[in-house]
N, C-alpha and C positions, 0 to 999 in steps of 0.2 A: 130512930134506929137505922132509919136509909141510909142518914147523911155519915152517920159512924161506919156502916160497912163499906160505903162511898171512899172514906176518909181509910181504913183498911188496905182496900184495892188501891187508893193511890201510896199509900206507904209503899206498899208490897212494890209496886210501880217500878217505885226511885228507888228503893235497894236496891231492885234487881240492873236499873240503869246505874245505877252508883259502883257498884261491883264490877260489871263491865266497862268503866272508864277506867277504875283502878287496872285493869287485868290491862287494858291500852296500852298502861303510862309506864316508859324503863322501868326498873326496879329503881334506880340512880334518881328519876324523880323526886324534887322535893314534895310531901304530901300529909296533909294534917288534916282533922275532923272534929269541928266543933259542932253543939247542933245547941238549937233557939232553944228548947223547952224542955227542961231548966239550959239554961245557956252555959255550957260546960265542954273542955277542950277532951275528946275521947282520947284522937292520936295527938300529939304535941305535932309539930310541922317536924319531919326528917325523912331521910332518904332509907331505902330498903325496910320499911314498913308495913308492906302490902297486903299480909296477911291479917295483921293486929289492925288496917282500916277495914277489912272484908269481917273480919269477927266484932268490930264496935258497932258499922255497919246493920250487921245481923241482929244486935242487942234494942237501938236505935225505935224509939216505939212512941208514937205521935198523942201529943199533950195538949196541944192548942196552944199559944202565946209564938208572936214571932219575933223576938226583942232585937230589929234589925241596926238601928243605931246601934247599941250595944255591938253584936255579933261583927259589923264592920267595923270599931273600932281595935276590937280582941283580934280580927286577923291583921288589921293595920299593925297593931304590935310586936304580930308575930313575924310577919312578913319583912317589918322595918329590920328584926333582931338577927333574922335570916341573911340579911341584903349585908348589915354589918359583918355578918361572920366569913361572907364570901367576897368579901370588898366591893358591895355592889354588883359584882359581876354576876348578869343573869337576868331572866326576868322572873317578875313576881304579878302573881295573878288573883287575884282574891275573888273566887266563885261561892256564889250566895247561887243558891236552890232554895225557892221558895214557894209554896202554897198558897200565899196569902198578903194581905195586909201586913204593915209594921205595927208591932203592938207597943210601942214605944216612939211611937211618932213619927213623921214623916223622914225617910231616910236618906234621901237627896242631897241637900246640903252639905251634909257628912260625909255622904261618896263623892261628891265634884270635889272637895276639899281634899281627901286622899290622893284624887286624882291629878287633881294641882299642885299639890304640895310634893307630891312623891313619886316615885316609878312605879307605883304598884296601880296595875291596870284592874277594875272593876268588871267583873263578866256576871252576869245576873240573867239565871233561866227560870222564870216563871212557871210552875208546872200547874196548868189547870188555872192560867190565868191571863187575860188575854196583854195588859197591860199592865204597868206597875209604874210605883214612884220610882223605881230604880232604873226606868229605861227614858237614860237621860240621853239625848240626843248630841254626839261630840263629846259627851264623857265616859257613857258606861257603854258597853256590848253587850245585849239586849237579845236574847233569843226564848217564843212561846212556845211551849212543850203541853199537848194534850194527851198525849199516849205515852207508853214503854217509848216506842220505836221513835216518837218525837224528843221524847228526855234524847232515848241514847242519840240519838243524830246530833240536834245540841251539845251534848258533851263531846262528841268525836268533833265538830267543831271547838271547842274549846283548846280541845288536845291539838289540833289543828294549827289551831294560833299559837297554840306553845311550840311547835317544829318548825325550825328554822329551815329554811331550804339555803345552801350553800353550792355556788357555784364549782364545779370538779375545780380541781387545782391545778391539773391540768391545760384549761383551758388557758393557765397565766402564759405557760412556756411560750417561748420565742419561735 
């Protein structure tokens, strides 16, 4: 019974940091929501979405199984279908939030392979775990989250890496 209300409080956790990363990101953000258990796409990936993530979000209710091969190949697909539709232009980030072990086998090999194969960059935060298969050293971005305030810091990092700093245009002129 401990480990289930354990298991509660961290749900409660990462909604509550899942919601505030959403409330972060433009509206203009590309933004979609699959979850491991059963392994099913809530938001498909698209832009001005943000409320239909904070309401799938809110539904979002913790099963056990974390089928992480699987889940990085469904965002690979989605992300790849993305990159097509924008010709490439942009970047694409595939954040895995996870609990736990892969319950579908070791998931490394599958992330380096995305990673080399494609522009789509791998970010993986552990919540309530100190290490994982997915924090590949030169391939994935790797950040451990024990608290709310560790999730959200971690994701404001994430959103981080997706903002591009741009020098004024100004500074071009002569």
């Amino acid at each position: 019974m401990a480990s289930e209300q354990k298991g509660k409080i961290k749900m409660q956790a990462a909604k509550e940091a899942l919601i505030r990363f959403c409330d972060n990101l433009p509206e203009d953000a590309n933004l979609g929501l699959s979850t491991f258990s059963p392994l099913k796409e809530l938001v498909p990936l698209g832009t001005n979405n943000h409320a239909a993530f904070k309401e799938a979000i809110m539904r979002v209710e913790a099963r056990g199984g974390t089928p992480l091969i699987q889940s990085i190949l469904g965002g690979y697909e989605a992300l790849t279908a993305q990159a097509r539709t924008q010709s490439g232009y942009g970047r694409y980030i595939l954040l895995v939030v996870t609990d736990g072990d892969s319950s579908d086998g070791n998931p490394a090999s599958i992330a380096a392979q995305v990673v080399r194969n494609s522009a789509i960059e791998v970010q993986t935060i552990g919540f309530g775990v100190a290490n994982h298969a997915l924090n590949i050293r030169g391939v994935t971005d790797y950040y451990s989250a024990d608290s709310v305030e560790s999730l959200i810091s971690a994701l404001d990092k994430v959103i981080a890496s997706e903002t591009e700093s741009f020098v004024d245009p100004t500074e071009f002129a002569n």
